[in-house]
C-alpha positions in Angstrom: -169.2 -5.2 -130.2 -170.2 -9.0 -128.4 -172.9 -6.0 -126.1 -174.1 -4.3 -129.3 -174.9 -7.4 -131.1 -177.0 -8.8 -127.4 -178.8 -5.4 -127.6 -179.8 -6.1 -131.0 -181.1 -9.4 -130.8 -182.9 -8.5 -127.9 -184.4 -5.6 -129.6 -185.1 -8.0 -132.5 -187.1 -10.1 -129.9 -189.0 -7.5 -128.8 -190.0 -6.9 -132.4 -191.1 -10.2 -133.1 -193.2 -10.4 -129.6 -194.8 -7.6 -130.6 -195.9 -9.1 -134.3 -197.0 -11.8 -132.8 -199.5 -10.1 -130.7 -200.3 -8.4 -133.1 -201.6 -11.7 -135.1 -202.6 -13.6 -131.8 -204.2 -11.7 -129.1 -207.2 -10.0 -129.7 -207.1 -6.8 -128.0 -203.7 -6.0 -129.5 -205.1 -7.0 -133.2 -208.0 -4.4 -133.2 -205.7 -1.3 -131.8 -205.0 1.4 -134.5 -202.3 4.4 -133.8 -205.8 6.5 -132.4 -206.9 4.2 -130.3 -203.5 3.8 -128.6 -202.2 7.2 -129.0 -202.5 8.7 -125.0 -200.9 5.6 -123.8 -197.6 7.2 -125.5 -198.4 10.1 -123.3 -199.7 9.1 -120.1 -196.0 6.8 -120.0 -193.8 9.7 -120.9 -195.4 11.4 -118.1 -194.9 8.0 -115.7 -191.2 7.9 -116.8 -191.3 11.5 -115.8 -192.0 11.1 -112.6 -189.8 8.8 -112.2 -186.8 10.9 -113.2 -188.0 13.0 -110.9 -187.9 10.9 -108.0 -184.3 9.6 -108.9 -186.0 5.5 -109.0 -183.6 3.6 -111.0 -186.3 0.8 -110.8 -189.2 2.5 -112.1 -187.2 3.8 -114.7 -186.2 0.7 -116.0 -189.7 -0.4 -116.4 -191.2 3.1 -117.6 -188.5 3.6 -120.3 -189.4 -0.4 -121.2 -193.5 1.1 -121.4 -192.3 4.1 -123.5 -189.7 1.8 -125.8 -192.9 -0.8 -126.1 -195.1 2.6 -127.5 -192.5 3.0 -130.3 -192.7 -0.6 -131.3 -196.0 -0.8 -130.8 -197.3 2.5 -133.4 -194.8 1.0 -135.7 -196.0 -2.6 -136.0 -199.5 -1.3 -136.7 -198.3 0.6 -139.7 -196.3 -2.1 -140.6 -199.1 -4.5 -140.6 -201.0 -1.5 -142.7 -197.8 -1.6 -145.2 -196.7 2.0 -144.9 -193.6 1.1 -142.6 -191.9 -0.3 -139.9 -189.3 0.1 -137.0 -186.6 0.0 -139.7 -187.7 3.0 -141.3 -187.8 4.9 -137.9 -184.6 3.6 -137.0 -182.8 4.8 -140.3 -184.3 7.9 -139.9 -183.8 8.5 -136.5 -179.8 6.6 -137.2 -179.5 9.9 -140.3 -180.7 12.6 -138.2 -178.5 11.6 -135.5 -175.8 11.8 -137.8 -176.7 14.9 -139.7 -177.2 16.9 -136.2 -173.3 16.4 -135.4 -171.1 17.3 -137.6 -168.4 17.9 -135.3 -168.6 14.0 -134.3 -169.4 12.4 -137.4 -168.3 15.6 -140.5 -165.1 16.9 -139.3 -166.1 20.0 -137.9 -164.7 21.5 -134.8 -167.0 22.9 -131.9 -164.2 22.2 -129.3 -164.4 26.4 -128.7 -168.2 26.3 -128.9 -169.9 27.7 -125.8 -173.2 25.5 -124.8 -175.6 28.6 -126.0 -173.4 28.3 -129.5 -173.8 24.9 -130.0 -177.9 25.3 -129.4 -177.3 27.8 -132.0 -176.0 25.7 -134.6 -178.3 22.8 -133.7 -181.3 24.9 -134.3 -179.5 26.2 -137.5 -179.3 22.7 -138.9 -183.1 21.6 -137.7 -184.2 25.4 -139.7 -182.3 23.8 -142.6 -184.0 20.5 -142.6 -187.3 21.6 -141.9 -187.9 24.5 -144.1 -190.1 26.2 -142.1 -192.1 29.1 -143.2 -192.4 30.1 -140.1 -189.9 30.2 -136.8 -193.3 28.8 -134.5 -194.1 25.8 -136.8 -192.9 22.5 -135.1 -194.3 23.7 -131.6 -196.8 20.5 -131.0 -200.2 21.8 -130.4 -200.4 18.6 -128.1 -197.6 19.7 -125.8 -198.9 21.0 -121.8 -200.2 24.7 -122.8 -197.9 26.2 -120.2 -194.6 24.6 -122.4 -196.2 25.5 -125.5 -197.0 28.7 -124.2 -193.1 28.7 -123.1 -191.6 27.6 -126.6 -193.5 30.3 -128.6 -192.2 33.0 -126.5 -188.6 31.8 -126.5 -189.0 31.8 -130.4 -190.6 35.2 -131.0 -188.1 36.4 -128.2 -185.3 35.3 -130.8 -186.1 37.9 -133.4 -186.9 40.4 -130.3 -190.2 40.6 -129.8 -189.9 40.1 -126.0 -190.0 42.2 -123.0 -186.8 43.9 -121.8 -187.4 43.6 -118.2 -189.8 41.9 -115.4 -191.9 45.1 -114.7 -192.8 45.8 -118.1 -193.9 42.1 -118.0 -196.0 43.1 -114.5 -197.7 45.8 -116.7 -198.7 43.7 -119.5 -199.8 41.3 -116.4 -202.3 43.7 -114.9 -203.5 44.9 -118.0 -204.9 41.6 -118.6 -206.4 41.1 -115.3 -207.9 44.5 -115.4 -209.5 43.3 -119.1 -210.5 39.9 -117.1 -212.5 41.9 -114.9 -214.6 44.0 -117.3 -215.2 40.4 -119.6 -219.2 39.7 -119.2 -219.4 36.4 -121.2 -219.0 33.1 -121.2 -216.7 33.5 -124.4 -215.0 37.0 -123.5 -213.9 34.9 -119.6 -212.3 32.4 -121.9 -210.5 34.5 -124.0 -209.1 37.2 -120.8 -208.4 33.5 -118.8 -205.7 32.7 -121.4 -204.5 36.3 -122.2 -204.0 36.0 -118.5 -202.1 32.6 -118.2 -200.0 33.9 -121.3 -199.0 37.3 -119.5 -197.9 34.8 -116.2 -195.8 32.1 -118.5 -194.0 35.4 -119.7 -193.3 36.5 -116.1 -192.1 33.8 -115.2 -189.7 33.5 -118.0 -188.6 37.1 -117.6 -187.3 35.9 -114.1 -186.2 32.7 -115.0 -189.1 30.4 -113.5 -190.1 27.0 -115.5 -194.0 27.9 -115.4 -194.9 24.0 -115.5 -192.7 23.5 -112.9 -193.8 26.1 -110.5 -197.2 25.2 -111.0 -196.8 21.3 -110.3 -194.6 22.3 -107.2 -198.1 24.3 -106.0 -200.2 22.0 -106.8 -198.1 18.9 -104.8 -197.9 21.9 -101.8 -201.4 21.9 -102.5 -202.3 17.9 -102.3 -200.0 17.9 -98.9 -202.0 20.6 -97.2 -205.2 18.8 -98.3 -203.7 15.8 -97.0 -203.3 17.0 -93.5 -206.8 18.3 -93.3 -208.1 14.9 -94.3 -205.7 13.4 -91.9 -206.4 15.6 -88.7 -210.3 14.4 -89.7 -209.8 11.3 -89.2 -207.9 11.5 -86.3 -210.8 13.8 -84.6 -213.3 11.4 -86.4 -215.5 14.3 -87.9 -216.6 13.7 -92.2 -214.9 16.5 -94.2 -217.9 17.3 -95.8 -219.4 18.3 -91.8 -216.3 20.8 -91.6 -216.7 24.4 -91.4 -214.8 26.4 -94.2 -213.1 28.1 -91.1 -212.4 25.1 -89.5 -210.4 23.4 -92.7 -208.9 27.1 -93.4 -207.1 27.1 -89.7 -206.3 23.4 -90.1 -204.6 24.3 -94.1 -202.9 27.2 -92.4 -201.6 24.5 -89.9 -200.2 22.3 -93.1 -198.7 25.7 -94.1 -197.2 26.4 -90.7 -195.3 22.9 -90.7 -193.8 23.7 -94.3 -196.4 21.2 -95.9 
């Protein structure tokens, strides 16, 4: 109880720092939820990364960044009188609650598998939200490949999914056949997505995070680039003087040496 009560008063502290920038330091006074809003994203994204890489240290200081984000959107609408960190705390504290009833209502899950107790959780967030629709609550916001993701999984609840990868490789080349016949501007656009939709499904139907497969090409990507630019400057020649053929043979290098 003596740690819970340290936590709180330091968490108090960091409520009454942020009020009082909020009165004192002019940058901080003028800031509104819009104007502040993609710093909440771009430090989910840094904390990210640094869950990725296993750094303790970073994230100690990123999950600091993302915890100053919450206090931060919450002080401005205090200041605008429509509510504070109390109120998200409460409601936060209720949902919590609310979400496990076989920790805080006396029901038992101890013969629950994990895919059972997804089941009831999402049984107890349909309940709450009265939702008209099973694809409302999907943030239009989130990266389009896990949006992409989430609506499938939901439609794919109630069945409407492929059965198997190849019936996904059909639907796949049907769209890059109807990519090929598009003529505008507009119609590119449209086959572009039906495309990337058709490939988020693939790699579902084998098991395949899209996101992740597609930020593990791109960082193969950066390396390989990397070792061009790096071979240039060892043979002191400007990229931009490279032949295509050259930086090809020198990328197929990279590729060569598992880059």
């Amino acid at each position: 109880m003596e740690e819970c009560r340290e936590e709180g008063k330091k968490f108090q502290k960091l409520v009454d720092i942020m009020a009082r920038l909020r009165k004192e330091c002019p940058w901080d006074k003028e800031q509104t939820n819009q104007s502040i809003k993609n710093n909440l994203i771009e430090e989910a994204y840094e904390l990210l990364e640094a869950i990725e890489e296993n750094n303790d240290e970073a994230m100690i200081e990123e999950l600091g960044d993302l915890l100053l984000q919450v206090v931060f959107h919450s002080q401005i609408k205090k200041d605008e009188g429509k509510f504070d960190i109390n109120d998200v705390l409460n409601r936060l504290i209720e949902k919590l609650i609310r979400r496990h009833p076989h920790v805080f209502g006396g029901e038992d899950y101890s013969k629950l598998e994990g895919k059972d107790h997804l089941d009831k959780w999402e049984k107890i967030k349909e309940k709450e939200k009265k939702r008209e629709s099973i694809l409302e609550g999907i943030p239009k916001r989130m990266p389009a490949l896990h949006r992409a993701v989430k609506v499938q999984k939901r439609m794919a609840k109630v069945g409407f999914d492929w059965k198997n990868p190849e019936e996904v490789w059909e639907k796949v080349m049907e769209e890059i056949n109807e990519l090929k016949k598009a003529k505008t501007e507009e119609e590119i656009k449209h086959e572009i997505g039906d495309v990337l939709i058709a490939i988020t499904n693939l790699a579902r139907a084998y098991g395949v995070d899209p996101e992740e497969a597609l930020h593990k090409s791109i960082d193969r990507t950066v390396n390989r680039f990397k070792y061009i630019e790096k071979k240039a400057k060892e043979e002191k020649k400007d990229l931009k003087e490279m032949s295509l053929e050259y930086m090809d043979k020198l990328w197929e290098e990279a590729k060569s040496k598992g880059l």
